[in-house]
N, CA, C and O of each residue as an XYZ file, in Angstrom:
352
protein
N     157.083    137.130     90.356
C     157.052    136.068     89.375
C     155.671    136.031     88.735
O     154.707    135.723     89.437
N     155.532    136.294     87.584
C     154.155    136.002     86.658
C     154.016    134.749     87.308
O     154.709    134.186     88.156
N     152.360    134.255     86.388
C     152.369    133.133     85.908
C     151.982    132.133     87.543
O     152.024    130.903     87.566
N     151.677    132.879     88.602
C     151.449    132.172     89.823
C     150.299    131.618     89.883
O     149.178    132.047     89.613
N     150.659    130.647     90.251
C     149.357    129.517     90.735
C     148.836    129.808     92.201
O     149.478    129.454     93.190
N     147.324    130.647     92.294
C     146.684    130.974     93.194
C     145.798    129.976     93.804
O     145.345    130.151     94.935
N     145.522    128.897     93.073
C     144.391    128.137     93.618
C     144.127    126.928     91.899
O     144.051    127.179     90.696
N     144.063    125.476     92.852
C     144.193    124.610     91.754
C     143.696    123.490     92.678
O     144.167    122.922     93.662
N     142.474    123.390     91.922
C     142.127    121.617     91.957
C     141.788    120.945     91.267
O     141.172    121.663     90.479
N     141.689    119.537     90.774
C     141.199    118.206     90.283
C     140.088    118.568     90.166
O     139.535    119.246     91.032
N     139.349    118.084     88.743
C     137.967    117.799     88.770
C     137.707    116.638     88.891
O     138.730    115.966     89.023
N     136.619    115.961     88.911
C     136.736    114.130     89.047
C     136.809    113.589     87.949
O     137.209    112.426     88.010
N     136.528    114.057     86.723
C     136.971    113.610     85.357
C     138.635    113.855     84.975
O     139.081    113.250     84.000
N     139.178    114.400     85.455
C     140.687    114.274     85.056
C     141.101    115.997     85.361
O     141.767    116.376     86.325
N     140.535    116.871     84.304
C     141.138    118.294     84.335
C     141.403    118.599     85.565
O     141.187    117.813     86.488
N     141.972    119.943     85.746
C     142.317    120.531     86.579
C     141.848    122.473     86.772
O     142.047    123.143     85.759
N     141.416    123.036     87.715
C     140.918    124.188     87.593
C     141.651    125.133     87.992
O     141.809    124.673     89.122
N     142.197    126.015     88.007
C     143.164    126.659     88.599
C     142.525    128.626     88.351
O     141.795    129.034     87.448
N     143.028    129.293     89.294
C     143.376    130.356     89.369
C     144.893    130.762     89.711
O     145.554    130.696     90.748
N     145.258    131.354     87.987
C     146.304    131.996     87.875
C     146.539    133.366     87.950
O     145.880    134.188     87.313
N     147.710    133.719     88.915
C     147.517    135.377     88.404
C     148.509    135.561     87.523
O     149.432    134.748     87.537
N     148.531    136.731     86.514
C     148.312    137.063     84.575
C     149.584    138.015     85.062
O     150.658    137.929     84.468
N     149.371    139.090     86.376
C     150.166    140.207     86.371
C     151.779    139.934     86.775
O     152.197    138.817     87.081
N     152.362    140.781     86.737
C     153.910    140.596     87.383
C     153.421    140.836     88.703
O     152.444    141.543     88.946
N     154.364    140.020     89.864
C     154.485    139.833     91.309
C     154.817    141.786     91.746
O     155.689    142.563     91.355
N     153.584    141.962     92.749
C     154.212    143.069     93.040
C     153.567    144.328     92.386
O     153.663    145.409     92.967
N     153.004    144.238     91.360
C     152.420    145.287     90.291
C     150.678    145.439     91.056
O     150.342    144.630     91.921
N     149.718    146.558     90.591
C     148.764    146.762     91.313
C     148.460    147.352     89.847
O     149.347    147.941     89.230
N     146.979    147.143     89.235
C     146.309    145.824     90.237
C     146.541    144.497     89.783
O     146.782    144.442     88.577
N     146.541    143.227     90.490
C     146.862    142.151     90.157
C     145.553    141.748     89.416
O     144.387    142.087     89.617
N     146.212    140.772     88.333
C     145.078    140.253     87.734
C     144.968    138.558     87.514
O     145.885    137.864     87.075
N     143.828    138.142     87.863
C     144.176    136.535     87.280
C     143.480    136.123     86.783
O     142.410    136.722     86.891
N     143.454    134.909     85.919
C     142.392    134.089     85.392
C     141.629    132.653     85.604
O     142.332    131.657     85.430
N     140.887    132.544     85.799
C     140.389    131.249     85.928
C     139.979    130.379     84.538
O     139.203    130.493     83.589
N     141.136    129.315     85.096
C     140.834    128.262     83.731
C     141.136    126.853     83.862
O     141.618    126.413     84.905
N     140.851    126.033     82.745
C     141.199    124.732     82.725
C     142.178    123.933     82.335
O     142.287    123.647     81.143
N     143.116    123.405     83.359
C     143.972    122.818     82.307
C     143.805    121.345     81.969
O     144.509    120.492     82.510
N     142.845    121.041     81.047
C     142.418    120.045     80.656
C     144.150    118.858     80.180
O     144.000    117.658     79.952
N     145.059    119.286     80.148
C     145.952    118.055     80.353
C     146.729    117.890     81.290
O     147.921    117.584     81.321
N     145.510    118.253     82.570
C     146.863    117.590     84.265
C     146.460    116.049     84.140
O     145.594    115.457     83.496
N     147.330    115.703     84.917
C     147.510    115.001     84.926
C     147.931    113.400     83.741
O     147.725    112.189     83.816
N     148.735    114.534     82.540
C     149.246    113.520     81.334
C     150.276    114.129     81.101
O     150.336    115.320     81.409
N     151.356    113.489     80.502
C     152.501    113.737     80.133
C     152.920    115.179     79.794
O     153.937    115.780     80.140
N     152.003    115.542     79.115
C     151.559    117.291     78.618
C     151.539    117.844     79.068
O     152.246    118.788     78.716
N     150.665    118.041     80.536
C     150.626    119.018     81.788
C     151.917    120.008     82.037
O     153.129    119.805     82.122
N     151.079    121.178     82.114
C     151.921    122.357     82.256
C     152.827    122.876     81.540
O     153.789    123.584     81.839
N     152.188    122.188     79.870
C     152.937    122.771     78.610
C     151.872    123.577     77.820
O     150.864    122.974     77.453
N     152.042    125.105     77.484
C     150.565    125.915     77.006
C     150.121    126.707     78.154
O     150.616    126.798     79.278
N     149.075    127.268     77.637
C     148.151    128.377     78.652
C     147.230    128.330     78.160
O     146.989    128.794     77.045
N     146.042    127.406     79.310
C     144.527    127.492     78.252
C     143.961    128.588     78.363
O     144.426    129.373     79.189
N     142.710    129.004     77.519
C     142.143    130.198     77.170
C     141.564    130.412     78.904
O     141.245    129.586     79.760
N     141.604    131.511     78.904
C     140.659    131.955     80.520
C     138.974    131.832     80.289
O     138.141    132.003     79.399
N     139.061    131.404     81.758
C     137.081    131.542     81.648
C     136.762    132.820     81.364
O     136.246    133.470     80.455
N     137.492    133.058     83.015
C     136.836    134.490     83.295
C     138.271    135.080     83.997
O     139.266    134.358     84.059
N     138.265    136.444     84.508
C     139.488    136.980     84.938
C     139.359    138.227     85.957
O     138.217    138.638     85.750
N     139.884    138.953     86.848
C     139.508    139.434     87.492
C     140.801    140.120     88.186
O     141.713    139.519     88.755
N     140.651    141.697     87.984
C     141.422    142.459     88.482
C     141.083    142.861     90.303
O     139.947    142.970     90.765
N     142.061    142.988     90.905
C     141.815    143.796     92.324
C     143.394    144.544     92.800
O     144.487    144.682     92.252
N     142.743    144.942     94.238
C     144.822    145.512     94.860
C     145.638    144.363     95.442
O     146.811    144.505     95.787
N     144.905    143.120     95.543
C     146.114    141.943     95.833
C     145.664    140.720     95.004
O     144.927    140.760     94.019
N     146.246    139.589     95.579
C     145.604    137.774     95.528
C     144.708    137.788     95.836
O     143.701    137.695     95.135
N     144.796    137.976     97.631
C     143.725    137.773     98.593
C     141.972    138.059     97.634
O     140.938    137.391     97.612
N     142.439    139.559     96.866
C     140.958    139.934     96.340
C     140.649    139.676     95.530
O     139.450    139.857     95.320
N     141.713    138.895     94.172
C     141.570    138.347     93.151
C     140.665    137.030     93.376
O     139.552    136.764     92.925
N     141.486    136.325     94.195
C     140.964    134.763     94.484
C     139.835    134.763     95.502
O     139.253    133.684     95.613
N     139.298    136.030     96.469
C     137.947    135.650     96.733
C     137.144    136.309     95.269
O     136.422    135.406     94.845
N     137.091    136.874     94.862
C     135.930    137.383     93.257
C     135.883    135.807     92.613
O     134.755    135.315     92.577
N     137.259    134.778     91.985
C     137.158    133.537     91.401
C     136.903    132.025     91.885
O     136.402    130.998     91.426
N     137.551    132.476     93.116
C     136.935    130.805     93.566
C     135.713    130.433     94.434
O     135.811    129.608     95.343
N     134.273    131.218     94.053
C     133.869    130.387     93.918
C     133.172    130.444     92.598
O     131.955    130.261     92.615
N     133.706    130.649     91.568
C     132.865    129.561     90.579
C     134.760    128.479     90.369
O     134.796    127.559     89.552
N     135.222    128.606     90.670
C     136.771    127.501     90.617
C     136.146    126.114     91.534
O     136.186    124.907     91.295
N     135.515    126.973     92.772
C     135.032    125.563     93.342
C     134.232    124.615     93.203
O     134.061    123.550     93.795
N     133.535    125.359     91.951
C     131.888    124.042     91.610
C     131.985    123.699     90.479
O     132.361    124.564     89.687
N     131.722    122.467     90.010
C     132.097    121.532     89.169
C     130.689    122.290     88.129
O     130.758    122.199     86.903
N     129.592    122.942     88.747
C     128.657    123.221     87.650
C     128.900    124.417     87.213
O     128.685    124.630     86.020
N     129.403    125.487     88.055
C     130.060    126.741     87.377
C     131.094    126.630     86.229
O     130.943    127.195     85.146
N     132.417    125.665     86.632
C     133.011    125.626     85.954
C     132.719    124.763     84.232
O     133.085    125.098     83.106
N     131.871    123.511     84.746
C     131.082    123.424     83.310
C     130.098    124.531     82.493
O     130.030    124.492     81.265
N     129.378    125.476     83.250
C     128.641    125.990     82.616
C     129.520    127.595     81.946
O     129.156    128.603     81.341
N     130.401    127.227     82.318
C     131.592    128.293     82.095
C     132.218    127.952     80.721
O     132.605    128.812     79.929
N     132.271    126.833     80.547
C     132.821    125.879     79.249
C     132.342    125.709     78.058
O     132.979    125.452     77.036
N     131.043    125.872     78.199
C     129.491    125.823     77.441
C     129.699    126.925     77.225
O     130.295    126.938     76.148
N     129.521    128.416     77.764
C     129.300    129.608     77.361
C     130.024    129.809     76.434
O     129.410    130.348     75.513
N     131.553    129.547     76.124
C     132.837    129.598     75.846
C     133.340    128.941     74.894
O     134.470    129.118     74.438
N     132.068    127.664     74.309
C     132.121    126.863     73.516
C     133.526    126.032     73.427
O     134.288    126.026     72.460
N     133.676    125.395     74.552
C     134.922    124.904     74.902
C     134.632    123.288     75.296
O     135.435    122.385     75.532
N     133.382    123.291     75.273
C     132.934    122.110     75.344
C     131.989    121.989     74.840
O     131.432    120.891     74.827
């Protein structure tokens, strides 16, 4: 199944951060992206695909999601990720 949700949390302002993987289930190498979905938690949520921060190929999840979370886990990575990106 595309489109998997690898890793997702709350920021304390509302958004939400997630690592998605991009590739089909099963395919090598997997790829995912780290991004924001600035409308969790509103009626909207989980309609769209926001732009990726950043993204990151490996041979599973496991290696995708250690390369992204940790800038997924810090509230200053992921802002200064936003800034670069002119997204904020």
């Amino acid at each position: 199944m595309p489109d998997a949700i690898l890793y997702e949390r709350p920021m304390p302002h509302g958004p939400a951060v997630r690592i998605r993987r991009t590739s089909a289930d099963g395919t090598t190498p997997v790829t995912a992206a780290l991004e924001v979905d600035r409308r969790a938690g509103t009626p909207r949520a989980g309609t769209g695909t926001p732009p990726p921060l950043m993204t990151a190929e490996g041979p599973s999840d496991a290696e995708v999601l250690a390369r992204l979370q940790p800038y997924a886990s810090s509230d200053s990575e992921v802002a200064r990720l936003l800034r670069e990106r002119g997204l904020r």
